[in-house]
N, C-alpha and C positions, 0 to 999 in steps of 0.2 A: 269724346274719345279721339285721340291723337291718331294718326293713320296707320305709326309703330305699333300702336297696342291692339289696333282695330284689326292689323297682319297677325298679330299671335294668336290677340283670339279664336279669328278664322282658321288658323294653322291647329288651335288644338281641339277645338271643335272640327276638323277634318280630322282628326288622330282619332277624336273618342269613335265617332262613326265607322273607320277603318278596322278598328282595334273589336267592336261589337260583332261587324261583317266578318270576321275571322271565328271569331268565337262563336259563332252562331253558324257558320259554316263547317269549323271543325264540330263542332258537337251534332249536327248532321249526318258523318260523317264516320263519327265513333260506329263501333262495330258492333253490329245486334249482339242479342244474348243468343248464345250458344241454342242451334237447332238439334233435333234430334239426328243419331247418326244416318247419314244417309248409305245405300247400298245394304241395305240388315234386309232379311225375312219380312215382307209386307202384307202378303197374303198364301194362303196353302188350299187346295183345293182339291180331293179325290175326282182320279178323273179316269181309273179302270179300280175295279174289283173281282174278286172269283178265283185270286191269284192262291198257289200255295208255296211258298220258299223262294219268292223271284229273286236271284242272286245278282246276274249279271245283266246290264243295260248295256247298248254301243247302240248309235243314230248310224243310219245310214248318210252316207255324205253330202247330200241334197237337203238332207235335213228334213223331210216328210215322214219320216216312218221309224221304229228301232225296234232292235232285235231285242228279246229278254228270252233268258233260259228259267228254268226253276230248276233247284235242285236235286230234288229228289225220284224223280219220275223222267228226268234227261230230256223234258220238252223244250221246242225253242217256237218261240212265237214272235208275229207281226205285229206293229201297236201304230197305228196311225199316230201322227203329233196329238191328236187333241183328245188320244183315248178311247174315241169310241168305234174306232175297226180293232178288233183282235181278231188275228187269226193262225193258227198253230201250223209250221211249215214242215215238220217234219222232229225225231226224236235224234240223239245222237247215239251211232250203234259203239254196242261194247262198254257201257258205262254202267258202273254199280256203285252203290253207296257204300259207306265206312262203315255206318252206323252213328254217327256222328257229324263230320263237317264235309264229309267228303262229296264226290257226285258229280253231278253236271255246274260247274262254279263258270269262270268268266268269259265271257265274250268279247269278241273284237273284228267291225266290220272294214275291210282291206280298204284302205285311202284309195283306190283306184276300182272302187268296185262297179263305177258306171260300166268298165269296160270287160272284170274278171267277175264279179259276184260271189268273191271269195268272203266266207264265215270264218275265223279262227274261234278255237274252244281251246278250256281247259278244263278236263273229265278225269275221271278216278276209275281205271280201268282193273283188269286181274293181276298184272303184275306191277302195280303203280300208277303214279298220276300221267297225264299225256297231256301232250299239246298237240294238235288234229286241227287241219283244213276241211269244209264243204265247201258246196257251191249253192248257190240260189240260183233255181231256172226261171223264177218268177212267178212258180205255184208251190214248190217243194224244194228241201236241203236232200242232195245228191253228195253220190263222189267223194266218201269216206276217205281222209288218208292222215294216218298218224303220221307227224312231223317228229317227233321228239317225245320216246318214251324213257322209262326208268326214275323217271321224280319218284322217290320213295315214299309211299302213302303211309300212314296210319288212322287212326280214329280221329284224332283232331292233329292240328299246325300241318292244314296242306297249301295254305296259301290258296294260289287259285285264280287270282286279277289278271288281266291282260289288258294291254295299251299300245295304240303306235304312238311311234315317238315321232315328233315335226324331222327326223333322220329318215323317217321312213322304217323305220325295223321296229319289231314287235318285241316289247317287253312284259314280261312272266312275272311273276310273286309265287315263290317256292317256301313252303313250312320248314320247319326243320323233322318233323315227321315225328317228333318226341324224342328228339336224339339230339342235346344241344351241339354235340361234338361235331355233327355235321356240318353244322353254319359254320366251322372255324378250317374245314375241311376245301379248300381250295378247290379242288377235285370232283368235290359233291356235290351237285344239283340242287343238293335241298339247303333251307336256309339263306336262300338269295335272292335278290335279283337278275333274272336273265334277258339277257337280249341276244336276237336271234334275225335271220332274216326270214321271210319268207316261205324258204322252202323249207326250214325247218336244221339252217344250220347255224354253227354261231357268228354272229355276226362279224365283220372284219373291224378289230380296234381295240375289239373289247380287251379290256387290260391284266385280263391272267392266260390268255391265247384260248378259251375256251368260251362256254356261254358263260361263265358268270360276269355279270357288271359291278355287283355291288355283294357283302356281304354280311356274315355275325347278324343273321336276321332270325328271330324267335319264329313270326308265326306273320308274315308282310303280309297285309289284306289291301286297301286304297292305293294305285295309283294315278297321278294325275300330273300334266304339262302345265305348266304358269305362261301369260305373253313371253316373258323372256326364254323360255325352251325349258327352264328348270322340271326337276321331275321331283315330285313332295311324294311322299310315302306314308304312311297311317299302319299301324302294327301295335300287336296285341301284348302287352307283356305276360308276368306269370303271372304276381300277385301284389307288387310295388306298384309298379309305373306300366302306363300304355303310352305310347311316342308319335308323334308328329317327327319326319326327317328329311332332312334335303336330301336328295342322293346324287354321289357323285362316284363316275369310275374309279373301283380299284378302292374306296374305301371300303372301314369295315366296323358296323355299325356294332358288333361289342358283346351279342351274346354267346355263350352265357355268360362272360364274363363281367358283361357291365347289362342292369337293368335299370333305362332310364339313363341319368346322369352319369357318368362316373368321372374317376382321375386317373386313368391308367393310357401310357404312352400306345401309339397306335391306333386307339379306339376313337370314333368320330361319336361326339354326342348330338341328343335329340334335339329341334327346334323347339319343342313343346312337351308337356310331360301331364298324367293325366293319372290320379288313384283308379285303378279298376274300373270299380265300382262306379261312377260318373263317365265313365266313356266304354272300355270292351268297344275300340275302332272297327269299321270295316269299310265301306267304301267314302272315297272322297272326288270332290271337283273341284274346279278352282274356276269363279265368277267375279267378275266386277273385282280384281284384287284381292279376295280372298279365298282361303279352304277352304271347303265345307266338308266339314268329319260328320258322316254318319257314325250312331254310339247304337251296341246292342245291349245289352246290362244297362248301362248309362240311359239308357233310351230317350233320347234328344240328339239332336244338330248342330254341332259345334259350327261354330264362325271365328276364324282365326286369320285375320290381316297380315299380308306378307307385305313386304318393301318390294320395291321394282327396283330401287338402287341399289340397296345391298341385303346380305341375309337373315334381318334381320325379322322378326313376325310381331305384332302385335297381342294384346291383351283377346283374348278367346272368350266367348261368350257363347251359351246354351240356349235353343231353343225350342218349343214342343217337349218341356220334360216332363215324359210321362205320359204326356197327350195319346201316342199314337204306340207304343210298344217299341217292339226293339225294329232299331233303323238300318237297315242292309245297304243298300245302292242307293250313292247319290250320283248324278249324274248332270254333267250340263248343257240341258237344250241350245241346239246351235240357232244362231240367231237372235237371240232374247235372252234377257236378265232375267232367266227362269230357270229352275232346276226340278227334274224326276228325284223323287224320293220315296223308294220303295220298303213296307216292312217286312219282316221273316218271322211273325205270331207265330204259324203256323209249325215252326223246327222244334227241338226238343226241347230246348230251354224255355218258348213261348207255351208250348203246352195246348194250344190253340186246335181247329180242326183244320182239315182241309180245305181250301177255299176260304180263307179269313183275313189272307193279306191282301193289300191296297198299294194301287200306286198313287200319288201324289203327285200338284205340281207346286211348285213352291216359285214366286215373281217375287226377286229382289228391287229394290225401290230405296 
């Protein structure tokens, strides 16, 4: 062989070699087959029992310990993180029930409580629902002071949530008290979202000059902050739809005139929409990028993925249905990809006895 031909050879015998090294690297390289999602519900574990109607959860800011009230009896209790300290601090005075939803509902412990040991509550008193400050002295709740009376009570839609907001100012979830006219009612207390400061006034900004922030709210249960500051909402429809919704000042989310979706100028629609029957929302958090709806009818844990860049949400997935009864307070342990998940057997719809609900912890993975 000529030395010309002896050069090609060599030349495409370096090409085949090259040509393999590629294709054997790319195909290396190709992308596995799809894993299971990660950030989902990985394990659930009861870690308090004895409970009856625990409604509202709040950590304290340290992140050791949280407050839970129950409804019905106006008790507020200590819970170590890991469940197994409870210890009952004191009851909330002036609190009666509806007969229905009413009572001792949300909590919320003060972002600077290393230094105030302020408690906010929201209770169902003789003339209506309240928003009320204590104190913690470190053995007992002290120092009763109603912030904000006249939310209009009825038997069911009193709302009830409570949340600081990364503003610092304390936001409310008000029913519309069986009166849809109220949520359309500027003026009215019930049917909204409130925020407030503090001492129990309306906060400065809010966009009707009073406490409302957001309104046209049925029956608002879940609220919850996303990383970006957003605030998601969870609310109970009639008998169509129950909603997932962003909320923003000064909108107005549509009842009664819109349940669920609609097409009418003004009205802000929901992020997510849910028949009844599969959900009956009430409390939510937001972990690892997503909701999590607690469902009571529904009795399961929604998981509903939000965008961090825009507003949009993902495909919503259910879990525990059935498992554990109807789900009240989700909550999310600060520090850990773990969330409190507590039930409410014990109310009127669960039928259950006294002492029959459980808290949960549920470790996302």
């Amino acid at each position: 062989m000529d030395s010309g031909k002896k050069r090609v050879a060599l030349l495409g015998a370096a090409a085949l070699v090259v040509g393999l090294t590629q294709y054997v690297t790319s195909a290396s390289a190709a992308p596995e087959r799809p894993k299971a999602a990660l950030g989902e519900p990985k394990d659930i574990e009861t870690i308090s029992t004895g409970w009856t109607i625990p409604w509202g959860t709040s950590w304290t800011p340290d992140g050791a310990s949280a407050l839970v009230t129950e409804r019905d009896d106006f008790r507020v209790w200590l819970v170590s993180k890991d469940g197994r300290e409870k210890k009952q601090i004191g009851t909330v005075p002036e609190s009666q029930t509806t007969g229905g939803e009413g009572g001792l509902m949300g909590v919320a412990v003060d972002p600077d409580w290393a230094t105030n040991h302020h408690v906010y509550v929201m209770h169902t008193s003789s003339e209506g629902n309240r928003i009320a400050r204590m104190t913690y002295d470190g053995t007992k709740l002290t120092g009763y002071k109603a912030l904000l009376k006249g939310i209009k009570k009825n038997k069911y839609h009193n709302g009830g949530r409570l949340a600081f907001g990364p503003d610092g100012f304390l936001y409310a979830t008000t029913g519309d008290a069986q009166d849809g006219a109220l949520a359309q009612d500027k003026n009215s207390l019930n049917g909204k979202i409130l925020r407030l400061t503090k001492d129990g006034k309306a906060a400065p900004g809010n966009p009707f000059g009073n406490y409302a922030y957001s309104m046209g709210h049925r029956n608002p249960q879940g609220i919850a902050f996303d990383a970006q500051g957003r605030l998601w909402e969870a609310e109970l429809g009639q008998s169509k739809k129950d909603e997932l919704n962003l909320i923003k000042p000064g909108k107005n989310y549509g009842w009664p005139t819109c349940e669920g979706t609609c097409d009418v100028s003004g009205m802000t629609n929901p992020k997510k929409t849910w028949g009844v029957a599969e959900a009956s929302p009430s409390g939510v958090a937001v972990v690892d990028g997503a909701v999590y709806m607690a469902a009571l009818k529904g009795e399961r844990l929604w998981r509903i993925p939000i965008n961090a860049d825009n507003e949009g949400v993902g495909t919503a997935k259910a879990f525990y249905v059935g498992e554990y009864g109807r789900l009240r307070a989700v909550t999310a342990v600060p520090g850990a990809e773990q969330l409190w998940l507590s039930t409410t057997n014990a109310d009127n719809n669960g039928g259950q006895p006294d002492g029959s609900d459980e808290i949960f912890r549920v470790t996302i993975g």
